[in-house]
C-alpha positions, 0 to 999 in steps of 0.5 A, a space after each residue: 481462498 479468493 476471498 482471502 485474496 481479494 481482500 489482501 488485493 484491496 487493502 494493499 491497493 488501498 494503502 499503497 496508491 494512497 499519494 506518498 512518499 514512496 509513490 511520489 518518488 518512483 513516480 518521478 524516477 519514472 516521469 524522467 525514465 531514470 531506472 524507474 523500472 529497477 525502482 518499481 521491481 525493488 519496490 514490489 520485492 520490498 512489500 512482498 517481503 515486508 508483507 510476507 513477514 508480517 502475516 506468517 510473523 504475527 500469525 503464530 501470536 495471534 493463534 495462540 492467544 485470543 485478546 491478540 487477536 481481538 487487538 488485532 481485530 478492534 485495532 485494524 478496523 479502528 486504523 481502516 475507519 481513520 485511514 478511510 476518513 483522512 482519505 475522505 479529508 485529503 478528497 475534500 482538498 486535493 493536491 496536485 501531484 508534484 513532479 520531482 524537478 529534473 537535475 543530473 542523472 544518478 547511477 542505478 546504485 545511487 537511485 535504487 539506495 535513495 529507493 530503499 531509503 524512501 521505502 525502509 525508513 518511512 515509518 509508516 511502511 511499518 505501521 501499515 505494511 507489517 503490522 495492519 497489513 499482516 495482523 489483517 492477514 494473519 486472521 485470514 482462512 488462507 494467509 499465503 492467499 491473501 499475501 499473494 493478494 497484497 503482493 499482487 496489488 504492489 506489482 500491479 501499482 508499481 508497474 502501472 507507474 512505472 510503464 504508463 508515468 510518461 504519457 498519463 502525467 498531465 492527468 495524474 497531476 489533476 487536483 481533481 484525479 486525487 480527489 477520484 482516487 483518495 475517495 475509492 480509497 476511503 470506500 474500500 477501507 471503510 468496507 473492509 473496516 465493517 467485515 472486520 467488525 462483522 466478522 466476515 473476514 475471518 471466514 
């Protein structure tokens, strides 16, 4: 069970705190204190549910055929090993984190639709939220705990942005920040990558 937990927590806190859209925009929301906390908890809801839905979904295929999950298997590990290395690349030449440039204040509603917006229609919410994520998930011994993991690892990164954006902005605008924490990413995929081809994760 823990270890189907941690390893949701990893890979989710590896996918998610990698700089993008999503996390520059609840960054700025937060940074101006404009209902960054409703943007922080729909962010979490969102993952949760997206998670969620791709464990249990692609569960059940998977099961029940095993090229699925032999696809699953070869095609997560081979999106960890170039995930890990764009992370490596991003290292090589960081990037200062841009804060969102101040402008009127919008209502609640009009942020937390641009919230959704930013979240839904990146792609990329899709490709490594439901279907890495969830295939990941779906070859754990126990799903529901490493859901939970990834679940965890949303509500822990949103809210940490959320609560802290304020008074750690001059830090996380460091070039030299980014490069720390694109390099922890590339070490945790690609040591997720060799339990996958290990066949350690699926014990």
């Amino acid at each position: 069970m823990w270890q189907s937990y941690s390893n949701g927590l990893l890979i989710a806190a590896g996918l998610i705190i990698a700089l993008g859209a999503q996390n520059a925009f609840v960054l700025a929301q937060s940074l101006r204190r404009e209902h960054h906390i409703p943007v922080a908890l729909l962010c979490v809801i969102c993952d949760a549910l997206l998670v969620t839905a791709g464990v249990f979904g692609l569960a059940a295929l998977l099961t029940q055929s095993p090229q699925l999950l032999s696809v699953a298997r070869w095609g997560g590990a081979a999106f960890l090993l170039w995930y890990g290395a764009q992370a490596m690349l991003r290292a090589s030449r960081p990037q200062a984190l841009q804060q969102a440039a101040s402008g009127l204040p919008r209502s609640r509603n009009a942020v937390l639709l641009a919230a959704l917006a930013v979240t839904l229609l990146n792609p990329h919410v899709y490709l490594d939220t439901v279907l890495l994520i969830g295939s990941l998930g779906a070859q754990q011994s126990v799903p529901g705990a490493y859901a939970l993991g990834a679940a965890s690892a949303s509500l822990l990164w949103f809210m940490c942005l959320a609560f802290g954006a304020a008074s750690l902005a001059p830090w996380l605008a460091r070039p030299n920040t980014w490069r720390f924490i694109d390099l922890g990413v590339a070490a945790m995929m690609f040591s997720i990558a060799w339990q996958l081809l290990s066949g350690s994760a699926l014990q």
